[in-house]
C-alpha positions in Angstrom: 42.6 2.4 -4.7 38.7 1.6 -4.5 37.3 1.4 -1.1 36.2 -2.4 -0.1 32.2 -2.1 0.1 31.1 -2.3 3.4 29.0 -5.3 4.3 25.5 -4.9 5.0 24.7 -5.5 8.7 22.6 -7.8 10.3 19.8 -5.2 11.3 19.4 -4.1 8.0 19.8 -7.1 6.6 17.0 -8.7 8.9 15.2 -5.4 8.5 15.0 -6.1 4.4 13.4 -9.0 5.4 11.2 -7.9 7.3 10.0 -5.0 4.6 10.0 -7.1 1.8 7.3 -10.0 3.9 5.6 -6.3 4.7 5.0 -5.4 0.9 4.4 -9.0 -0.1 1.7 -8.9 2.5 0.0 -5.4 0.9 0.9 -6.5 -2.5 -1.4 -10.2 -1.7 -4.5 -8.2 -0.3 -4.5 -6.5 -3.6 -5.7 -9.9 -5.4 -9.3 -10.4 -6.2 -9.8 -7.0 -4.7 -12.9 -4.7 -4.9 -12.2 -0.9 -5.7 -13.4 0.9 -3.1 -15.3 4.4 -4.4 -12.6 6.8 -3.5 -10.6 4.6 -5.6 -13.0 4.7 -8.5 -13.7 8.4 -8.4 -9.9 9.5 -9.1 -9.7 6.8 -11.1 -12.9 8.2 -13.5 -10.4 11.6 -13.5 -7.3 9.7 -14.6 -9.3 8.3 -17.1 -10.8 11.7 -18.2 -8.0 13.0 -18.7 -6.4 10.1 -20.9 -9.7 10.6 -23.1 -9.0 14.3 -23.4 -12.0 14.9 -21.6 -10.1 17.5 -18.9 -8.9 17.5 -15.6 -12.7 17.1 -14.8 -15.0 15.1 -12.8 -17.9 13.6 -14.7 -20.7 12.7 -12.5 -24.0 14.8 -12.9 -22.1 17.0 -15.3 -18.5 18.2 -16.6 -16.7 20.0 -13.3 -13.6 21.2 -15.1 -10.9 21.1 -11.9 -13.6 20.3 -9.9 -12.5 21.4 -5.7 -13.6 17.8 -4.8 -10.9 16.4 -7.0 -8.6 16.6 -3.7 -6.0 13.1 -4.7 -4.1 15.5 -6.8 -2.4 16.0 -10.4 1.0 13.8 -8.9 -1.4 11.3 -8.6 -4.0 11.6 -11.3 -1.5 12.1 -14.5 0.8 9.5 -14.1 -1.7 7.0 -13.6 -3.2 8.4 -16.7 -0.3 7.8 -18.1 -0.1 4.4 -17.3 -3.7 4.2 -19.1 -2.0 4.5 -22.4 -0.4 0.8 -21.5 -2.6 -0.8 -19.5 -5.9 0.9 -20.9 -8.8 1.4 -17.3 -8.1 -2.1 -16.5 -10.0 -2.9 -13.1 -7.0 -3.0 -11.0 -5.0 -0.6 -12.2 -5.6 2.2 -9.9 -5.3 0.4 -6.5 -2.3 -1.3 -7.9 -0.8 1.8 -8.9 -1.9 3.5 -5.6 -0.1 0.7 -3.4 2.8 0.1 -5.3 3.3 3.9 -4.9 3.2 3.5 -1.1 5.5 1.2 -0.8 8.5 3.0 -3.1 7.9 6.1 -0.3 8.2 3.5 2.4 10.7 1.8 1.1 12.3 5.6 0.3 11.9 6.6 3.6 13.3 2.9 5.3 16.8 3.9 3.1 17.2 7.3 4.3 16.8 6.3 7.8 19.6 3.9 7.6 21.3 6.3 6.1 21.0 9.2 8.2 20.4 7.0 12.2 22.8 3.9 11.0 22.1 0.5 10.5 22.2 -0.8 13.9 19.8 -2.4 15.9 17.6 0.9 17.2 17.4 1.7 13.9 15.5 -1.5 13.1 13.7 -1.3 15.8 12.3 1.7 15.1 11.5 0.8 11.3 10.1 -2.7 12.2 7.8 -0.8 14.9 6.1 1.3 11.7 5.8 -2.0 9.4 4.0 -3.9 12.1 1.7 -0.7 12.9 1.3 -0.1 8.9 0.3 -3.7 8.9 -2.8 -3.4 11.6 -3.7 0.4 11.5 -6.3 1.4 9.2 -4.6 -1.1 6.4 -7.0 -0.4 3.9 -5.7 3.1 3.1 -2.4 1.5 1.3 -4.6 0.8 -1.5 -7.3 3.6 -1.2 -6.7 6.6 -4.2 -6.9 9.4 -1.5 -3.5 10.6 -1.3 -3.4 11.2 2.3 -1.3 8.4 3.3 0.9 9.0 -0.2 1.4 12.7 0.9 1.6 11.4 5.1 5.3 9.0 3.7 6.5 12.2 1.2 6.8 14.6 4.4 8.2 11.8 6.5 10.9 11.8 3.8 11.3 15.2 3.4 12.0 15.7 7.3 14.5 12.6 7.3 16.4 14.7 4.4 16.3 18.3 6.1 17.0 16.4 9.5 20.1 15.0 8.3 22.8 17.4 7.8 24.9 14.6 6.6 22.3 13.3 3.8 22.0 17.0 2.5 25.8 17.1 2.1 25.0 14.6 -1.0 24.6 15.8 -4.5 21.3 14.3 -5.1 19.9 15.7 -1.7 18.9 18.8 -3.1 17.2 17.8 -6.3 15.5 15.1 -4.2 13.9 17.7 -2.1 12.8 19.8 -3.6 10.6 17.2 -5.9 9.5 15.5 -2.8 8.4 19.1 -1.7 7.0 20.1 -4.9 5.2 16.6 -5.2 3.5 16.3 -1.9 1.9 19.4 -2.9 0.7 18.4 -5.7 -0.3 15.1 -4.1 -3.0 16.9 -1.8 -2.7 20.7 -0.1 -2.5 19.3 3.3 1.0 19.2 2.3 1.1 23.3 2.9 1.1 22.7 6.9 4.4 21.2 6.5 6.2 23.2 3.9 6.4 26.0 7.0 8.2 23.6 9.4 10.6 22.5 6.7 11.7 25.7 5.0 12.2 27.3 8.8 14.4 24.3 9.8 16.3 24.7 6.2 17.1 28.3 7.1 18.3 27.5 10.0 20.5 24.8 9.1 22.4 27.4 6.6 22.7 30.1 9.5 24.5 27.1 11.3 26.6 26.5 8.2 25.1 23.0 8.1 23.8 23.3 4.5 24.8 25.3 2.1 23.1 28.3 1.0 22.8 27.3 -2.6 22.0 24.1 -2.0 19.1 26.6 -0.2 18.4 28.0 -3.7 18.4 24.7 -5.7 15.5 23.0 -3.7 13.5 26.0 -4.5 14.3 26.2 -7.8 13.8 22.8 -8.1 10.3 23.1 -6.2 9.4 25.7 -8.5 10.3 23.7 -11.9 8.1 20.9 -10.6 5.1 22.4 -8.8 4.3 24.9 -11.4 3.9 23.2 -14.9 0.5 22.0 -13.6 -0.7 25.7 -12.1 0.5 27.2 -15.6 -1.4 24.4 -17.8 -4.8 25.2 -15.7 -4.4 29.1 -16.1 -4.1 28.2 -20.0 -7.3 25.9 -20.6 -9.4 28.6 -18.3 -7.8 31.2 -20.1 -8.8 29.6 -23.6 -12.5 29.2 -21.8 -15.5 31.4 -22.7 -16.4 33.6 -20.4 -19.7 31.7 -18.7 -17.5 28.5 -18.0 -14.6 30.4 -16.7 -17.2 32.1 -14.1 -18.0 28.2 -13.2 -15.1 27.3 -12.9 -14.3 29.8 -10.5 -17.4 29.3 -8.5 -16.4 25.6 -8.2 -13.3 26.9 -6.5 -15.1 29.4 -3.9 -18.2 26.5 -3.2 -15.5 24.1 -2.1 -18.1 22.1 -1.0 -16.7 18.4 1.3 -13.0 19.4 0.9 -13.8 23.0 2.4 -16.1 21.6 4.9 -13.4 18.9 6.3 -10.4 21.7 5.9 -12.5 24.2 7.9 -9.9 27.3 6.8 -12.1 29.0 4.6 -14.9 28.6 7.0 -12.7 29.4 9.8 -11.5 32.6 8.2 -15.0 34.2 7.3 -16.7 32.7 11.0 -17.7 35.8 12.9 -17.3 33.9 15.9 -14.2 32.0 15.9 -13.9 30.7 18.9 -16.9 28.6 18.5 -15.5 27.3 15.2 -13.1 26.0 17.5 -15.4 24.7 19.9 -17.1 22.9 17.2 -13.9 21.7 15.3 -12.5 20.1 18.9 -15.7 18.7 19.3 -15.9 16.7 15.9 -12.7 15.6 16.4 -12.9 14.0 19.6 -16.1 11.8 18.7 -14.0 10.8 15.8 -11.1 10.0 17.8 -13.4 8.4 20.2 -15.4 6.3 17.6 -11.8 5.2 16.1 -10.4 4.7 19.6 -13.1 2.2 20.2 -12.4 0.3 17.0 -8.7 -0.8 18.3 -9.9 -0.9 22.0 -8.1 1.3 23.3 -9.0 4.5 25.3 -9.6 7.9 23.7 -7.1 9.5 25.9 -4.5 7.4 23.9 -4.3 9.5 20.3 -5.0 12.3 22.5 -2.1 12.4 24.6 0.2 10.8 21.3 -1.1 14.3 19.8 -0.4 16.3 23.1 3.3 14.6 22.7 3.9 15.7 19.5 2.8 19.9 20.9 5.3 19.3 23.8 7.9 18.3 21.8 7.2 20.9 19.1 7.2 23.8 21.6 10.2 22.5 23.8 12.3 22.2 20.8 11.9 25.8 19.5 15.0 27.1 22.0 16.8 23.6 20.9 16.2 24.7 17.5 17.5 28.1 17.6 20.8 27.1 18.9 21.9 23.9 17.8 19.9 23.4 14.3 16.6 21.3 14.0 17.1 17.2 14.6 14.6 14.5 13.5 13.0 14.9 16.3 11.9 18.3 16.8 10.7 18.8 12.9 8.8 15.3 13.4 6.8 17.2 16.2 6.5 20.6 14.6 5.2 19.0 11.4 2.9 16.6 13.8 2.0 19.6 15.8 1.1 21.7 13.0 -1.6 18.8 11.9 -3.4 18.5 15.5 -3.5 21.8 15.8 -5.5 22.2 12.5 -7.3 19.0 13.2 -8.6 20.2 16.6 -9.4 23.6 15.9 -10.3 24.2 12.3 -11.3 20.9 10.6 -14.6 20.1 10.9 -14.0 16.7 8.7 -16.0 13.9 10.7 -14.7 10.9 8.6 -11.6 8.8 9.9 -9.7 9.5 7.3 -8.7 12.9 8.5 -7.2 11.8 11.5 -4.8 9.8 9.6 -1.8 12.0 9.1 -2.2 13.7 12.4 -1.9 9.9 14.0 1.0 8.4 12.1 3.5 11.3 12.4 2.5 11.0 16.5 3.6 7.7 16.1 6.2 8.3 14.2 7.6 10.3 16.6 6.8 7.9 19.6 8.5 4.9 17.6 11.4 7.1 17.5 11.9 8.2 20.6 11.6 4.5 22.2 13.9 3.0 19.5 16.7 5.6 19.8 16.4 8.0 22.2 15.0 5.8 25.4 16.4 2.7 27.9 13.6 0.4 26.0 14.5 0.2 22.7 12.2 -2.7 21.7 9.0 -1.0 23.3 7.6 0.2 20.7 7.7 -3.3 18.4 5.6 -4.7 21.5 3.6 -2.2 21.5 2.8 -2.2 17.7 2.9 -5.9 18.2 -0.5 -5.8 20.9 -2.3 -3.6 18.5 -4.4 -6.8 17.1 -4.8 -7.9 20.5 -6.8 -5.3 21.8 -9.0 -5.0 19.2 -12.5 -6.4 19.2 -12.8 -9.4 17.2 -15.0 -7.3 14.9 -12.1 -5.0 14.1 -9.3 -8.0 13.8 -12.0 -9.5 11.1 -12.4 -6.8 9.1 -8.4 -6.2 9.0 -8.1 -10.0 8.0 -10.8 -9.1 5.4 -8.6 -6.5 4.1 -5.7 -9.0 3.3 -8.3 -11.9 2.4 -11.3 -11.1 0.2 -14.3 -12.8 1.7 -17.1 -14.5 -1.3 -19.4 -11.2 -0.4 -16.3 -8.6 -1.5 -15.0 -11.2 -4.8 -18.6 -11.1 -5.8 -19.2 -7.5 -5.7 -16.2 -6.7 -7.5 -17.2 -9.6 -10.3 -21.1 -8.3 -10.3 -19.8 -4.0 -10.8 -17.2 -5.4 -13.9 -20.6 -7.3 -15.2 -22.3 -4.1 -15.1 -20.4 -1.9 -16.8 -19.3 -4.6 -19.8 -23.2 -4.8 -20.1 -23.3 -0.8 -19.9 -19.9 -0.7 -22.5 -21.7 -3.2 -25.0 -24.7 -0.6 -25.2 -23.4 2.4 -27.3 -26.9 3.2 -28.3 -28.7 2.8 -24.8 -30.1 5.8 -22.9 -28.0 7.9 -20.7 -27.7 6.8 -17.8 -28.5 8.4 -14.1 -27.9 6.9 -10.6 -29.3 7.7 -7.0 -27.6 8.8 -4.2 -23.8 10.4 -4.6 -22.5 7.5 -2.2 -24.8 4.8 -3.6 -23.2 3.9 -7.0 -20.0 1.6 -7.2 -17.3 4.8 -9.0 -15.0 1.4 -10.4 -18.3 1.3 -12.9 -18.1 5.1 -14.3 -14.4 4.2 -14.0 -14.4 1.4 -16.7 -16.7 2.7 -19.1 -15.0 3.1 -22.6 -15.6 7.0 -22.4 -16.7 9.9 -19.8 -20.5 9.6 -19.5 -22.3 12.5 -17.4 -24.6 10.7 -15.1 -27.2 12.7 -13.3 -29.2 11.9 -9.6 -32.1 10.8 -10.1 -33.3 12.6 -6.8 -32.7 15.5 -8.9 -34.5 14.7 -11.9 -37.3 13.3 -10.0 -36.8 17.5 -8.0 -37.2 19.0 -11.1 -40.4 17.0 -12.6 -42.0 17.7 -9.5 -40.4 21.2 -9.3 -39.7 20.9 -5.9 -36.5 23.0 -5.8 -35.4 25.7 -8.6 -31.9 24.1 -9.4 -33.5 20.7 -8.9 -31.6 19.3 -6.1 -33.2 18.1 -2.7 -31.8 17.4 0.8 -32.0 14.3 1.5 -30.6 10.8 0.3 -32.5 6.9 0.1 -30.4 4.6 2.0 -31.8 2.4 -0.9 -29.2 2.4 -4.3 -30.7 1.5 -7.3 -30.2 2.1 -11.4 -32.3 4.0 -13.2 -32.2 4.4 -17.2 -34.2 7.0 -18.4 -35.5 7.8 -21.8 -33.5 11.1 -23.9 
């Protein structure tokens, strides 16, 4: 005899609901939207490489795996995939970007139930994250930048090594070790995790609670996925000649944002480390402080969420040792691992760096009040009087995220104008644009083919020889287009 399914229950059942109104909502903000320039500029890539062009930026020249390329190949070739449908129609990436988000969410919403139960803590906990996901920083659901993408991959991955009962299934294993594999090749911040996780893995198979060759296939399978992509670059810069494999290389070292906002490089090679630190904690706390500010709150808030998540961590080591490695405690040595870097080494000052070190604190603070505390429903509330302490400066500009205001429809409308004039032009002048911020990326981005488009601070440099490679330090807070003549 077949076992009767059991019925769904009413948390989960209200808990769909509540998801699905969730991903309607992010799904809505995406109509009549403008791409932002992050956006654009893995976009242009995706689009590259459809055109054969290379995994390549193509901005003042070729960049063959160009360092600043940091949304990574799990993002970039199946969207270029999607290309050979869809063609670099406008929406495209930012609908590919958020429908993306939302599988890993949804993803991660399953395994919960599976591994916590369907009871009402449970959906209390998950409703808590959809109400914050709907008010914090809501505009990085649609934003090409991976960081949010690679933020829900390791949320999976710790529900899954977390849950000795999910990694009793067949499909655990296999599902693993792609997540693993893909997160890294959604963006390298995923490394910081991958420690937590395989230590936690060991020591759930020296407690018998996995399998050690369930062990060996999520590495095997973590090898078969990440390395296709690391073997196809060693073969194009292997087929290179020898002057373009040298820049290639130097690319690599330079680094240039990405190593600036990781810090490690810099960290490694500072003679004086402790001032690196010094300057990284620094940075970080007039970003947290500017952000902080932005929801009203005070900046001792993500502070002492981050401080939570290095209690946790470090209490949970003995915990660990002896009884195997629960939600919990890999939530907060995966958080941990991330404020430590983000207060000591990064010297990123954009917002954007603070996101995975602030969602995996509140992760772990949803959690805890949901399931582990007297005040289960504490953290909806709190999630729930987000929009309320905001200034009404911030609230507007979330509503603007959902609802396109006749300033954001018409610059969307006035950059697809642009490049259809551009596109009708095969025989115009190359074009060059001013300022590496100043130029809408969604234009390059729908061009028919990769055009190289120098700064025309640097061409005006180099007539007035002002600098040997022709670049100068400073930018116009003006944008404007310039054709020039071959």
């Amino acid at each position: 005899m077949t076992a009767a399914p059991q019925a769904i229950s009413r948390p989960a059942m209200l808990l769909w609901l509540a998801f699905t109104l969730f991903c309607l909502l992010k799904l809505l903000a995406l109509y009549e939207r403008p791409m932002d320039y992050d956006t654009g500029y893995f976009g242009t890539v995706a689009r590259n490489v459809f055109d054969g062009y290379g995994y390549a930026t193509s901005h003042s020249h070729k960049i063959l795996f160009n360092p600043e390329i940091t949304t990574g190949p799990a993002v970039v070739y199946p969207m270029a995939a999607l290309m050979a449908v869809f063609g670099n129609a406008y929406d495209l990436p930012q609908v590919y970007v958020t429908v993306v988000n939302l599988l890993l969410f949804a993803l991660f919403s399953v395994l919960c139930l599976s591994a916590i139960g369907g009871h009402w803590r449970t959906a209390s906990f998950l409703g808590s994250l959809y109400l914050f996901g709907t008010f914090y920083e809501p505009l990085w659901w649609h934003i090409g930048v991976g960081d949010l993408q690679v933020t829900l991959v390791m949320l999976n991955a710790i529900v899954l090594v977390s849950s000795p009962v999910l990694m009793q299934r067949r499909w655990a294993a296999p599902l693993l070790g792609f997540l693993l594999a893909m997160g890294v090749l959604v963006k390298f911040s995923m490394l910081m995790a991958l420690p937590a996780l395989l230590v936690a893995l060991l020591l759930h198979c020296w407690h018998r609670l996995v399998s050690w060759r369930k062990f060996v296939a999520i590495l095997l399978v973590f090898v078969a996925v990440l390395s296709p992509f690391f073997v196809y670059k060693q073969l194009v810069l292997h087929a290179l000649p020898d002057e373009e494999k040298m820049q290639v290389q130097q690319n690599a070292l330079s680094g240039g944002a990405s190593r600036q906002a990781a810090g490690i490089g810099i960290f490694i090679a500072a003679d004086d480390k402790l001032k690196h630190v010094q300057k990284s904690f620094q940075r970080s706390r007039a970003v947290l402080a500017r952000l902080s500010a932005a929801y009203g709150v005070s900046p001792a808030v993500p502070f002492m969420l981050m401080v939570l998540s290095l209690v946790v961590a470090v209490y949970g080591l003995v915990a660990a040792v002896s009884a195997g490695v629960s939600f919990v405690i890999l939530l907060a040595w995966v958080a941990g691992s991330f404020v430590v870097w983000y207060c000591t080494v990064s010297l990123g000052l954009q917002a954007k760096y603070t996101l995975q070190a602030i969602w995996l604190s509140v992760v772990l603070l949803f959690y805890w009040l949901a399931c582990r505390s007297r005040w289960p429903w504490l953290g909806i509330l709190l999630a729930a009087l987000l929009p309320l302490l905001m200034p009404s400066s911030t609230r507007e500009d979330i509503l603007r995220n959902y609802r396109q205001d006749a300033d954001r429809r018409d610059y969307r409308a006035e950059t697809k104008a642009l490049a259809a004039m551009l596109a009708s032009q095969p025989q115009r002048p190359p074009l060059a644009y001013c300022g590496w911020g100043a130029v809408p990326r969604s234009v390059f981005y729908l061009l028919p083919q990769p055009e190289t488009t120098p700064d025309c601070y640097g061409i005006v440099a180099q007539q007035l020889q002002l600098q040997a490679d022709g670049s100068v330090g400073w930018r116009a807070p003006v944008s404007f287009w310039l054709v020039r003549d071959k």
